[in-house]
N, C-alpha and C positions, 0 to 999 in steps of 0.2 A: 193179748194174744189168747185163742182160745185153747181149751185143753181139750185132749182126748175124747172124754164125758161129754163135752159138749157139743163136738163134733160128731159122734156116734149118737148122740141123740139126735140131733138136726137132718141125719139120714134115716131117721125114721119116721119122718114124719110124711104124713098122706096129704099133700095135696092133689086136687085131680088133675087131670089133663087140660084139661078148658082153662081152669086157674092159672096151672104153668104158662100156657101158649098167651093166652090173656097178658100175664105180665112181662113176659119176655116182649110183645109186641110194642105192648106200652111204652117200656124201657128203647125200643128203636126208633121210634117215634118221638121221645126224650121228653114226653109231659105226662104226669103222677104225680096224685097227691098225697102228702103225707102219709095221712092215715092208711091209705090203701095200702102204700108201699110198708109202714109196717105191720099189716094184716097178711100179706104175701109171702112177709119175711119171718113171718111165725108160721105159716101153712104149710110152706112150699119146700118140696127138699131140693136142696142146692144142686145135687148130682142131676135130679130130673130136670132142674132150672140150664145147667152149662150145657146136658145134650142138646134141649132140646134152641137153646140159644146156637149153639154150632151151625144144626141142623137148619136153621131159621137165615142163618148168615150167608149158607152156602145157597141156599135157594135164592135170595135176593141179590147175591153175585151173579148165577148161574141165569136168573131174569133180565138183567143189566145188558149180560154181554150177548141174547140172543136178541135183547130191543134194541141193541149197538148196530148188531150186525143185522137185524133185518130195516134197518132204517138207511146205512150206508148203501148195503145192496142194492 
């Protein structure tokens, strides 16, 4: 489990936006390679990684159900 310390450091860290969006897509897509994914998980802060994974989830629902509905219509 991790501690404190280690958590308040892992929210400091800068990865950029490109990086984040980069890995979260990777990750929906479900192929990554090792190394990248532990290069991502030393860069990337995890708070910027769940928004921007939310945000990423809702879009690709919110895409779904208007290609649903303009396909049924």
């Amino acid at each position: 489990m991790a501690s404190i310390e280690e958590l308040k450091k892992a929210t400091q860290r800068k990865g950029s936006f490109r990086q984040t969006v980069g890995a979260v897509l990777w990750s929906f897509f479900g192929v990554r390679r090792g190394a990248a994914h532990d290069a991502d998980m030393a860069q990337l802060n995890p708070v910027h990684v769940v928004i921007v994974g939310v945000a990423a989830g809702i879009l690709f629902v919110t895409g779904l159900v208007f290609l649903v509905r303009s396909i049924v219509a």
